[in-house]
C-alpha distance (Angstrom), angle and dihedral (degrees) to the residues before:
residue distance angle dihedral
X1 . . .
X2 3.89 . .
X3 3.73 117.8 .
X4 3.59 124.6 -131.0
X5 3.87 117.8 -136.7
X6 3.52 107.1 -148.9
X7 4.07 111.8 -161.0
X8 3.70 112.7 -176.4
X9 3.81 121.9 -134.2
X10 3.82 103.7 -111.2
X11 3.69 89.4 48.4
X12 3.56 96.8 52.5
X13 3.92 82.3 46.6
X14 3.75 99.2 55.3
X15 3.91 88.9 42.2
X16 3.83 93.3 55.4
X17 3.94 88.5 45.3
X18 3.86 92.8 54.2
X19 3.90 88.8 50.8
X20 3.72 97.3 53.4
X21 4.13 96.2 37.8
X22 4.28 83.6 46.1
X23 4.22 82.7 53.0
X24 3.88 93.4 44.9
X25 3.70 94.4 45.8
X26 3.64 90.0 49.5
X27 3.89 95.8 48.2
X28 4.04 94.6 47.6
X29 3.97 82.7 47.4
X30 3.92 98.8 54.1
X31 4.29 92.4 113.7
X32 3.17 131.6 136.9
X33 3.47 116.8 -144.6
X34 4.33 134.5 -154.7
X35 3.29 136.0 57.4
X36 3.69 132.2 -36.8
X37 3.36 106.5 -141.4
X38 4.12 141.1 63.4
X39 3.53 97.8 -150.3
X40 3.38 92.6 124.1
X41 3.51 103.7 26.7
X42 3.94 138.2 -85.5
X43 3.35 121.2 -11.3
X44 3.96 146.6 -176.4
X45 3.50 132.4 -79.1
X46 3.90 131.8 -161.2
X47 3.12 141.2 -169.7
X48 3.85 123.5 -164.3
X49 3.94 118.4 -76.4
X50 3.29 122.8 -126.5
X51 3.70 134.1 105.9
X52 4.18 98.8 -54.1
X53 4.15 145.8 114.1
X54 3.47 109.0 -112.3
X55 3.80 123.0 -150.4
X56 3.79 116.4 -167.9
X57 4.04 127.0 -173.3
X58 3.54 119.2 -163.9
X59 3.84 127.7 -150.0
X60 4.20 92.6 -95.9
X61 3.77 87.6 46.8
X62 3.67 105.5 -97.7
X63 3.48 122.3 151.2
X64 4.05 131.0 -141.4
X65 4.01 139.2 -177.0
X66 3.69 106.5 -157.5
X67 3.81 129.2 98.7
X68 3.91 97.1 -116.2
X69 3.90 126.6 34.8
X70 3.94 138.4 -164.7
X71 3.20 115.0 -117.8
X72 4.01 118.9 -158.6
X73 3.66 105.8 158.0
X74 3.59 142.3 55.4
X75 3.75 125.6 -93.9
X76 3.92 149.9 41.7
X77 3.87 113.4 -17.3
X78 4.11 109.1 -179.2
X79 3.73 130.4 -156.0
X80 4.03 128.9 -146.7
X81 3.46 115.0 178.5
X82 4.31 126.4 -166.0
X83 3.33 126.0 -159.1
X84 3.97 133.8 -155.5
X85 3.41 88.6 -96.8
X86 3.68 97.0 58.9
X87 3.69 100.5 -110.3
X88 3.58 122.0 134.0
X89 3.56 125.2 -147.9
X90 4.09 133.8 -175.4
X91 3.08 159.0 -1.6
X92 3.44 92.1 -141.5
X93 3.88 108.2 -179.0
X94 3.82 146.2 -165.8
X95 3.74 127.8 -177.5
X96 3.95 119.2 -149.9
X97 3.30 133.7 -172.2
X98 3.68 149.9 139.8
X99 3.89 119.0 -86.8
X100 3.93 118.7 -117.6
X101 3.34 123.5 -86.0
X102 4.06 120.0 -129.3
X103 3.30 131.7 -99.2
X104 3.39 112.4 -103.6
X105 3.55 135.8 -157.1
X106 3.82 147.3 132.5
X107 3.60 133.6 -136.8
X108 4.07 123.0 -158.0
X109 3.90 134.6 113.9
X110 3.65 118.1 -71.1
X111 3.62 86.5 -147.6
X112 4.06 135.8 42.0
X113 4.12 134.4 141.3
X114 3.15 126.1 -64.2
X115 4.23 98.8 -104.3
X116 3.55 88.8 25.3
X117 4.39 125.2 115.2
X118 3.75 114.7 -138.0
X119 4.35 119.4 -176.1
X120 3.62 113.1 -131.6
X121 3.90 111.5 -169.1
X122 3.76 142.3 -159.7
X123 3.73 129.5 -138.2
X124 3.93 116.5 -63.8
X125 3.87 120.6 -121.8
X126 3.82 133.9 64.5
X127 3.60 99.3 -26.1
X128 3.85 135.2 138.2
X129 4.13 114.1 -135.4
X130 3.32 131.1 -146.4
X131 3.49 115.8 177.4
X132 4.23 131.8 -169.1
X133 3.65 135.1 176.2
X134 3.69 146.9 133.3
X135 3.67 124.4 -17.4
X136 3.55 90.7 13.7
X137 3.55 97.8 -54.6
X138 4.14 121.3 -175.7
X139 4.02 133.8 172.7
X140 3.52 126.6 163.5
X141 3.84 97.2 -164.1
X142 3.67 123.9 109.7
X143 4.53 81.8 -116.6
X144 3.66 124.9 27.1
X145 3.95 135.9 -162.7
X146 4.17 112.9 -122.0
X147 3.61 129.5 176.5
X148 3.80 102.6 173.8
X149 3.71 131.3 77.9
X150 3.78 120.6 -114.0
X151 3.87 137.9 91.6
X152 4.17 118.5 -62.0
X153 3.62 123.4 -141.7
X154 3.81 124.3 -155.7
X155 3.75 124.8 -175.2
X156 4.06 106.5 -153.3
X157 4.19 106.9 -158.3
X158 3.88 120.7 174.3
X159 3.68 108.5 -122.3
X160 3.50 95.8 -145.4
X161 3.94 86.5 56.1
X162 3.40 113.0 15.8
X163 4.07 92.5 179.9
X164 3.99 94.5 102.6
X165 3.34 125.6 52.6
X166 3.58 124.6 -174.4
X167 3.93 127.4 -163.0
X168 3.71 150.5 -150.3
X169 3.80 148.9 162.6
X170 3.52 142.5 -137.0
X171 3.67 124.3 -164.9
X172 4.29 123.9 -149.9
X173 3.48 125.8 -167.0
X174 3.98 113.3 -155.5
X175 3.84 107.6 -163.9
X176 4.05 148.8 152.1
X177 3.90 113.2 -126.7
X178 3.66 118.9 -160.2
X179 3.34 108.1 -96.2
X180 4.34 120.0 -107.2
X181 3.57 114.9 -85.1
X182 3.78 104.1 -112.5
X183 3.36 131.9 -158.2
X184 3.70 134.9 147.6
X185 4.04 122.5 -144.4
X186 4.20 123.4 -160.5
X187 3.57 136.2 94.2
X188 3.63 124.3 -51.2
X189 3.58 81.6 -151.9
X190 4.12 138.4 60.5
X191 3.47 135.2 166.8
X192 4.02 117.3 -122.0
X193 3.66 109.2 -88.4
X194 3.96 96.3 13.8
X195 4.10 109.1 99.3
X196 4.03 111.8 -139.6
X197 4.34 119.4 -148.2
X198 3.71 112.0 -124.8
X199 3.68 111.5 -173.0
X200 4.13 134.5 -166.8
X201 3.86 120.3 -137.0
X202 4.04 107.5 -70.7
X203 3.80 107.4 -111.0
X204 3.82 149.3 96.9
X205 2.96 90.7 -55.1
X206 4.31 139.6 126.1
X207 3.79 116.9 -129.7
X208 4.12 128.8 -159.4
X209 3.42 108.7 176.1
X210 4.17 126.0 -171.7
X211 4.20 133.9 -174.7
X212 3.10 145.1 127.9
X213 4.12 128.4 -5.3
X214 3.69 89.8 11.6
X215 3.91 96.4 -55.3
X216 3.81 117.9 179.4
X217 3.62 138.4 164.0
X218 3.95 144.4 153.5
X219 3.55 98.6 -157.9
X220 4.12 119.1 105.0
X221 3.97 98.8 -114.9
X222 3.61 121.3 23.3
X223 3.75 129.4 -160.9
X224 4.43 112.3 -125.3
X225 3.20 132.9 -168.7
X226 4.05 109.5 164.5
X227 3.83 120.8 73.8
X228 3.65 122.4 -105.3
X229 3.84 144.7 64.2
X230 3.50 120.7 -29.9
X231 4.05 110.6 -159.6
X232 4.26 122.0 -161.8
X233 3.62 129.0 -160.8
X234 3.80 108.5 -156.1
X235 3.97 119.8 -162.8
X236 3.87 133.3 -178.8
X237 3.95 103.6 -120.4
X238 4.42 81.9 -156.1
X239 4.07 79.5 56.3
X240 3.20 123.4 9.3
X241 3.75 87.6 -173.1
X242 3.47 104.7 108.7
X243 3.45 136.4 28.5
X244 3.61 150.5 -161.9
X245 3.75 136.3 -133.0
X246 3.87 126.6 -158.9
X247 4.02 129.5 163.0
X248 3.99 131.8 -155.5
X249 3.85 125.0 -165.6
X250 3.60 120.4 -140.0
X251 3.71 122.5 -164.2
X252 3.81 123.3 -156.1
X253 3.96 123.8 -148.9
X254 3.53 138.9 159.4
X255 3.58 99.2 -113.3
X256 4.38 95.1 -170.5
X257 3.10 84.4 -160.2
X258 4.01 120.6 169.8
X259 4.06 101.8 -93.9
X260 3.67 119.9 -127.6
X261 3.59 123.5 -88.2
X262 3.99 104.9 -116.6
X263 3.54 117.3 -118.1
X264 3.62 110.2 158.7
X265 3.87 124.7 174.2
X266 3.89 127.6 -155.6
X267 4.11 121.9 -114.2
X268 3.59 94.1 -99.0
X269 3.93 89.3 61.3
X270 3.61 85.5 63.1
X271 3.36 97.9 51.6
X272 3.41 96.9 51.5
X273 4.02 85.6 62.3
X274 3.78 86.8 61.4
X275 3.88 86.4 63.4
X276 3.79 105.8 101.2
X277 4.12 82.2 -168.1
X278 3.40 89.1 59.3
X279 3.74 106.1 105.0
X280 4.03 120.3 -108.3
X281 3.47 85.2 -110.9
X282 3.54 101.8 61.4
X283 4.13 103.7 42.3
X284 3.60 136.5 48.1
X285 3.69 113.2 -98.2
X286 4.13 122.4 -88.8
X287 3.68 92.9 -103.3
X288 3.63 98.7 45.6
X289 3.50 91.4 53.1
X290 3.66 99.7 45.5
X291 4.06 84.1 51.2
X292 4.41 84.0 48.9
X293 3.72 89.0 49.8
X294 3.74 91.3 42.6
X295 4.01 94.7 55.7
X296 3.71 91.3 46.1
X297 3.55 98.2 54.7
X298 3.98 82.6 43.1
X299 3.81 88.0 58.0
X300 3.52 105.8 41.0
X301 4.16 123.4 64.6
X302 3.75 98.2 -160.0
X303 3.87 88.6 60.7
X304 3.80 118.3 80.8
X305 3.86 109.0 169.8
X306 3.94 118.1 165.0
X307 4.00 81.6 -173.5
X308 3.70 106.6 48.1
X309 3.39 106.2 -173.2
X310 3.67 97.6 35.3
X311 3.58 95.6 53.1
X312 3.97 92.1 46.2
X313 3.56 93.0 68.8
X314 3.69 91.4 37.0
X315 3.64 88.6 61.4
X316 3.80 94.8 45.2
X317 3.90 88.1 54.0
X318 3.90 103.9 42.2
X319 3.42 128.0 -171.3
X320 2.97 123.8 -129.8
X321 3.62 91.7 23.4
X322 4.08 95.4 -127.6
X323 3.78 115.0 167.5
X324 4.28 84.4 -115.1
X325 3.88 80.4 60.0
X326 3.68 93.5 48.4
X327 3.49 99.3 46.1
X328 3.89 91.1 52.9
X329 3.93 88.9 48.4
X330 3.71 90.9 61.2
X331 3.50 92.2 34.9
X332 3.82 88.1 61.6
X333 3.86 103.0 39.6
X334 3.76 89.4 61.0
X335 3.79 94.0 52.1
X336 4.09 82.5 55.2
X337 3.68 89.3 52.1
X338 3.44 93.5 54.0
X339 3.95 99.7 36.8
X340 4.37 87.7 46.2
X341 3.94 79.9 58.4
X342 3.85 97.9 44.6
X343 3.91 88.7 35.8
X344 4.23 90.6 51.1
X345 3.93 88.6 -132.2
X346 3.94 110.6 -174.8
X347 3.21 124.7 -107.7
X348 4.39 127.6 -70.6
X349 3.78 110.5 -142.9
X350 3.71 91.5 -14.5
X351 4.19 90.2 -49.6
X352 3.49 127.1 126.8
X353 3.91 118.6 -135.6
X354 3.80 113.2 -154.3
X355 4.30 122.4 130.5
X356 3.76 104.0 -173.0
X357 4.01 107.5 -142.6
X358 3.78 99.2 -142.1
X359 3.70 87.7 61.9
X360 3.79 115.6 120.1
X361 3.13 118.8 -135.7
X362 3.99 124.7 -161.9
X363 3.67 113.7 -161.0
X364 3.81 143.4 130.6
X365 3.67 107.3 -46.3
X366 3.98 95.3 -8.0
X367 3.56 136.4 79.9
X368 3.81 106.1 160.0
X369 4.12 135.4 101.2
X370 3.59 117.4 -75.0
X371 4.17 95.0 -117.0
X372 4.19 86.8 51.7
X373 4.25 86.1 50.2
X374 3.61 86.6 45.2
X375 3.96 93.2 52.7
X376 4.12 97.5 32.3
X377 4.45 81.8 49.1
X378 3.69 89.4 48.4
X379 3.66 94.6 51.2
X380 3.80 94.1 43.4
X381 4.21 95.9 45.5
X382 4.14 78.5 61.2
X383 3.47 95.4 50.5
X384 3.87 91.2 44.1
X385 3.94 95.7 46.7
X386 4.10 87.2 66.8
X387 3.60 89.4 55.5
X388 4.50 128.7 74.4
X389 3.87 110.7 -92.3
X390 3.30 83.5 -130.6
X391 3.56 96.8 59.5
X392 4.06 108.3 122.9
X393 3.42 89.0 -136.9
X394 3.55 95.4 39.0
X395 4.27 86.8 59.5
X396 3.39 96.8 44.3
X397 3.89 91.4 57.8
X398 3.94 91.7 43.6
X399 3.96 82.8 62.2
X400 3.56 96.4 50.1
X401 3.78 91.2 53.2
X402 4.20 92.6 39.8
X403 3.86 83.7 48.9
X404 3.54 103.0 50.1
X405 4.00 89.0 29.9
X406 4.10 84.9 54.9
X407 3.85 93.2 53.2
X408 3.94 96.4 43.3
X409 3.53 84.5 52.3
X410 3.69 99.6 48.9
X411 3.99 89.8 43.4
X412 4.25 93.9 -111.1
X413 3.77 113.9 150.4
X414 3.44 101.4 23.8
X415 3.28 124.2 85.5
X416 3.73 127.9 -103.9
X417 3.26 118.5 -15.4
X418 4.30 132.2 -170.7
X419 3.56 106.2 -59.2
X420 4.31 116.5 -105.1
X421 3.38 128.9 -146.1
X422 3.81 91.7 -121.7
X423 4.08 136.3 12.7
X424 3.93 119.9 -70.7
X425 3.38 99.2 -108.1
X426 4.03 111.7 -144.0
X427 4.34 86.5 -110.5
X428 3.63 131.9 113.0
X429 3.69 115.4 153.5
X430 3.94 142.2 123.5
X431 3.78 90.9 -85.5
X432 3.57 93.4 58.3
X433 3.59 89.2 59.8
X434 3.76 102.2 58.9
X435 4.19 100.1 23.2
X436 3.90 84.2 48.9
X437 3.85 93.1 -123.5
X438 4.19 128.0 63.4
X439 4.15 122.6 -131.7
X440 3.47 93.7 -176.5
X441 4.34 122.8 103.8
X442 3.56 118.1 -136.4
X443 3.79 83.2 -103.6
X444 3.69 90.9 76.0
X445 3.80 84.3 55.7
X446 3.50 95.1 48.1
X447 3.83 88.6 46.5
X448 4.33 123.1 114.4
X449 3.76 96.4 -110.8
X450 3.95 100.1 167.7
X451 3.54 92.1 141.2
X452 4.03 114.6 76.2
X453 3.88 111.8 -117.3
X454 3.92 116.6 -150.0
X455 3.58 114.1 -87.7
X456 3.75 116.8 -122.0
X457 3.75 106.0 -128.8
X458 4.10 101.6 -139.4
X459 3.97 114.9 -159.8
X460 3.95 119.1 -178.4
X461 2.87 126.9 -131.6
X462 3.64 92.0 46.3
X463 3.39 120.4 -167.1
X464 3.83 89.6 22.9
X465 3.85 127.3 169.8
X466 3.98 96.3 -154.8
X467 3.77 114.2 24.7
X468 3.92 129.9 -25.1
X469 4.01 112.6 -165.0
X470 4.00 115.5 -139.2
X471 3.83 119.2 -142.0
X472 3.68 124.0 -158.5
X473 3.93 136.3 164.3
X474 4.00 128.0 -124.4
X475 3.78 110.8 -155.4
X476 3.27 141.1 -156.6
X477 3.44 133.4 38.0
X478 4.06 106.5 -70.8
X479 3.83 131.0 51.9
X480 4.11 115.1 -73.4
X481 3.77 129.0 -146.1
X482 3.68 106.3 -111.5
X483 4.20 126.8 -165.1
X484 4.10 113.9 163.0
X485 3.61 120.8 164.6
X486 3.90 139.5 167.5
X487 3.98 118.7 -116.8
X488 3.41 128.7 -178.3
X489 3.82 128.0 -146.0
X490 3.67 104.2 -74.5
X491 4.10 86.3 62.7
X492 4.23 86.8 -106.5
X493 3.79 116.1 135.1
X494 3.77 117.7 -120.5
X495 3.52 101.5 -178.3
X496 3.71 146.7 -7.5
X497 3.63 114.5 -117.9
X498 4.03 101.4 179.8
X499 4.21 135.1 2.6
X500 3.73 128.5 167.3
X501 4.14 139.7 40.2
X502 3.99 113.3 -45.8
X503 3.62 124.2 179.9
X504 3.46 130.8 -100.8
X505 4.08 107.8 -80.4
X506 3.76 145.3 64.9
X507 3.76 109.6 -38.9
X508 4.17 134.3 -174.2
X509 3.52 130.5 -148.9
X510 4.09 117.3 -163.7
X511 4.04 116.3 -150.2
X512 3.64 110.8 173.5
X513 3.56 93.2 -167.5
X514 4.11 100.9 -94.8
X515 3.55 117.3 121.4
X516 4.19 131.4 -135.0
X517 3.35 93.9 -81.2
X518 4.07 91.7 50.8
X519 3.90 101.4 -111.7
X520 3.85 117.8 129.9
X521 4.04 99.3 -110.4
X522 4.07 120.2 -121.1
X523 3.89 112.0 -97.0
X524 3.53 114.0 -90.8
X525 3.57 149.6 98.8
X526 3.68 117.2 -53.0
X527 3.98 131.8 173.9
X528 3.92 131.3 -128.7
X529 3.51 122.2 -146.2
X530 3.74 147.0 154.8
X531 4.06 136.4 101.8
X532 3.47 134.0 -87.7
X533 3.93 98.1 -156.9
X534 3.82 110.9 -37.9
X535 3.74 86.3 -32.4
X536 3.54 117.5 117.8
X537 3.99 118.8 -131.5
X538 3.86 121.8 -159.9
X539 4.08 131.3 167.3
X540 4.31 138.8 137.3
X541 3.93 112.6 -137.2
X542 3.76 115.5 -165.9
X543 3.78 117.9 -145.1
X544 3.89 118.3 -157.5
X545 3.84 124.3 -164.5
C-alpha cells in the first residue's frame, strides 16, 4: 500500500525561497580576503564564512579544503565554494605578486687623476640609496663623492615599496699617465719683420702657449715674430691629467739681406705644370712640384690636402668654376710664387719664379706686403668657408681676394718685377693653361659662374696620325666617377678611353687611334665625351693617315 506524501503549498514555497536566498547569499559572498602582495612574505587567504566547502587551487595546481589558505608564491589562487544545498559558486580569484624592482644604474667616469674626486650617481626619482665601495665605503645619497679606485655598489629600493631592491656597479680607475712628450720645432732664428712657425707635437692633444709681449695661443703651431722665449703647455685631451712643459728661444736680427728679385707667375702657369703632356722643358719636375704643393698646403690653414700635389693642381683648375673656387686658386698660386722663391726652384722656359713676401704691394683695396695678404687672406678664406657661397657678402669678399690675388700674381702694384719676354697680358684662365697663353680679362674671373660650364677635353698632339694623349682634371677633394670615350660622327662609340673612380688631380688618357674592336680607325674627325663626376667633358680630335 503506497503512501502518499502530501507537501502543502506554502511549505514548498518557503523551502524553494530558502534555496535561492542560500544561493544568492553565497554568490554575493564569493571574496577572498588578505593582502595582495608578498612583499613581505606569505600571507593569509580567506574565503567568506558561513556554512560552506571550500575548494582552493593554488598557482602550481594544488588543491585545498579549508576556509583560509597560505599563500607563499606568486600567481593566481582561485576559490569555489559549495553549499548544503549543492550549489556551487565561484571562481573567485586574486592575483599576487611581488612589485618590480627599479632600474638601476649609475653614471660617472670610468677614469679620473689620480688625487682627483669624480661624482658617480644613481637614478633620480623616489628611490632609497645605499651605496658600498672600497675601504668600506657607504653613502646614502642619490650621488656620492669618491676619490679611490675600485668598483661601487648601489642598491636602488622604491620608497613606496621598499621590498625589491635592484643593484649595480660602477667601476673607477684613479691613475697618473705619463705625461706627452713635448717638443717644439722652428727656427731659433728670424729676421726682423719676417714671422717664423713654431709648432707642438701633432696629436690629441690641448695646447696653451705663452712668450714674449703677452703672447698666447691654443692652436698647435703658432706664427712669431718678436724675440724671446716661447713656453707650451701640452695636455692629453683622453686625460687631461698631466701635462708637459717645453720652451723654444727665438732670436730676432736684421738680416739686410739682398731681397729677392720678383718673379711672380699667374695661376694658369701653375696649372700648366700639372700637365704631364707638357714637355720637360716647360714645367717643373714631378718631385719639385709635389715638394711646392707640399709647402703651400704647409703654409696655408684653409688648405687640407692628404694628396699634396694632386690637390694643388686640382685647386688651380676648379670645377665648377665658383667664385669660392676662384678665390682659393689665386689664393694658392701666390703661395707657389713665394715658396718657388724661398724653395730656389730653377727656372720655367728660361724664367725665374721668386715673389718676395715683404714686397708691398699697392692695389685696389690693398696696400700691405705680400706675406701679411697671404696671412690676413688665409684667415679670411676660413671665415668665408663657414658661410653660403652665395652669400652677397660672401662674393663680394671672394672678389677682393681674386682681385688682389690676380694682380700679385701678374706682378701689378709692385714695383719692378723680372723682365718677360713679352707683355703680361690682363688673362688668367683655364685655357691659358693648356693652349700656353690666356684670352680671357680678369672680368671673366671676377664673373658669377655658379653654374658648371662644359669642360673642353684638350688632347696633344692634336690632329695626330699615331696616338694623341687627352688630359683632364678631377677636382675636389674625394675620388670622382669618371667615363670618357671617343665617338665618331654618326654618334657610335669607337672606343673607351676612361671608366671607373680616379682621384682628385690631373689625369691622362692614351688613344692611339684603334677602335674596340682593334682596327686602326679611318682619318677623320671624331668627338670625345663623357663625365668626370657631374662635370661635363666635350672635345673633336682629328686623325690624319
Amino acid at each position: 500500500m503506497s503512501r502518499h506524501i502530501r507537501i502543502r503549498p506554502h511549505a514548498l514555497a518557503a523551502a524553494l525561497a530558502l534555496f535561492f536566498f542560500a544561493a544568492s547569499d553565497a554568490g554575493a559572498q564569493c571574496l577572498i580576503t588578505g593582502a595582495s602582495s608578498l612583499c613581505n612574505g606569505p600571507v593569509q587567504l580567506c574565503g567568506p564564512a558561513g556554512n560552506y566547502e571550500y575548494e582552493w587551487l593554488d598557482p602550481s595546481g594544488n588543491y585545498s579544503f579549508y576556509p583560509c589558505l597560505t599563500a607563499s608564491e606568486p600567481g593566481v589562487y582561485s576559490l569555489v565554494l559549495y553549499d548544503i544545498y549543492g550549489g556551487s559558486f565561484g571562481p573567485c580569484t586574486v592575483s599576487l605578486g611581488l612589485p618590480e624592482p627599479p632600474a638601476c644604474a649609475i653614471t660617472g667616469p670610468a677614469s679620473a687623476c689620480a688625487g682627483s674626486t669624480v661624482e658617480l650617481c644613481g637614478p633620480q626619482g623616489d628611490f632609497s640609496y645605499a651605496w658600498s665601495g672600497p675601504n668600506g665605503f657607504a653613502g646614502s645619497a642619490a650621488c656620492v663623492q669618491v676619490s679611490v679606485s675600485g668598483t661601487y655598489a648601489l642598491t636602488l629600493r622604491n620608497v613606496a615599496d621598499a621590498c625589491v631592491a635592484s643593484t649595480c656597479e660602477h667601476a673607477v680607475r684613479f691613475e697618473s699617465p705619463e705625461p706627452p712628450a713635448c717638443a717644439i720645432t722652428g727656427p731659433a732664428s728670424a729676421c726682423a719683420g719676417s714671422p717664423v712657425e713654431l709648432c707642438g707635437p701633432q696629436g690629441d692633444f690641448s695646447y696653451a702657449w705663452s712668450g714674449p709681449s703677452g703672447f698666447t695661443s691654443s692652436a698647435a703651431c703658432v706664427q712669431v715674430s718678436v724675440g724671446g722665449t716661447y713656453v707650451l703647455t701640452l695636455r692629453s685631451l683622453a686625460n687631461a691629467c698631466v701635462e708637459s712643459v717645453c720652451e723654444h728661444p727665438v732670436a730676432v736680427e736684421s738680416c739686410h739681406q739682398q731681397p729677392l728679385e720678383n718673379c711672380p707667375k699667374p695661376a694658369w702657369f701653375w696649372m700648366r705644370q700639372c700637365l704631364a703632356a707638357e714637355p720637360s722643358g716647360h714645367r717643373l719636375a714631378p718631385s719639385q712640384l709635389a715638394a711646392l704643393a707640399a709647402r703651400v698646403d704647409a703654409g696655408a690653414r684653409i688648405f687640407d690636402w692628404s694628396d699634396a700635389s694632386a690637390e694643388f693642381c686640382a685647386t688651380l683648375h676648379p670645377r665648377p668654376a665658383t667664385l669660392r673656387a676662384r678665390a682659393k686658386r689665386q689664393f694658392a698660386a701666390v703661395h707657389a710664387n713665394v715658396c718657388a722663391g724661398e724653395m730656389g726652384l730653377p727656372a720655367v722656359e728660361g724664367h725665374a719664379i721668386a715673389l718676395d713676401p715683404a714686397t708691398r704691394v699697392q692695389v685696389r683695396d690693398v696696400s700691405t706686403t705680400v706675406g701679411a695678404w697671404l696671412a690676413s687672406t688665409d684667415a679670411r678664406l676660413c671665415e668665408l668657408e663657414a658661410l653660403d657661397r652665395n652669400n652677397r657678402a660672401a662674393k663680394e669678399a671672394y672678389r677682393q681676394i681674386i682681385r688682389a690675388g690676380w694682380h700679385i700674381n701678374h706682378g701689378r702694384g709692385m714695383g719692378p718685377v723680372c723682365g718677360r719676354s713679352k707683355p703680361q697680358r690682363d688673362v688668367d684662365d683655364d685655357s691659358a693653361a693648356l693652349e700656353g697663353e690666356g684670352n680671357e680679362p680678369l672680368a671673366a674671373e671676377l664673373a658669377d659662374d655658379e653654374e658648371a660650364r662644359p669642360e673642353i677635353a684638350k688632347a696633344m698632339p692634336n690632329p695626330f696620325s699615331v696616338a694623341t694623349t687627352l688630359t683632364y682634371v678631377v677636382s675636389g677633394a674625394s675620388s670622382q666617377e669618371v667615363a670618357i670615350a671617343v665617338y665618331d660622327l654618326s654618334g657610335r662609340m669607337v672606343r673607351e678611353l676612361a671608366r671607373g673612380s680616379q682621384a682628385p688631380g690631373v689625369h691622362e688618357a692614351r688613344w692611339d687611334g684603334v677602335g674596340a674592336n682593334g682596327a686602326r680607325v679611318r682619318s677623320g674627325v671624331y668627338f670625345v665625351r663623357g663625365m668626370v663626376g657631374s662635370q661635363r667633358i666635350a672635345g673633336q680630335l682629328t686623325v690624319l693617315r
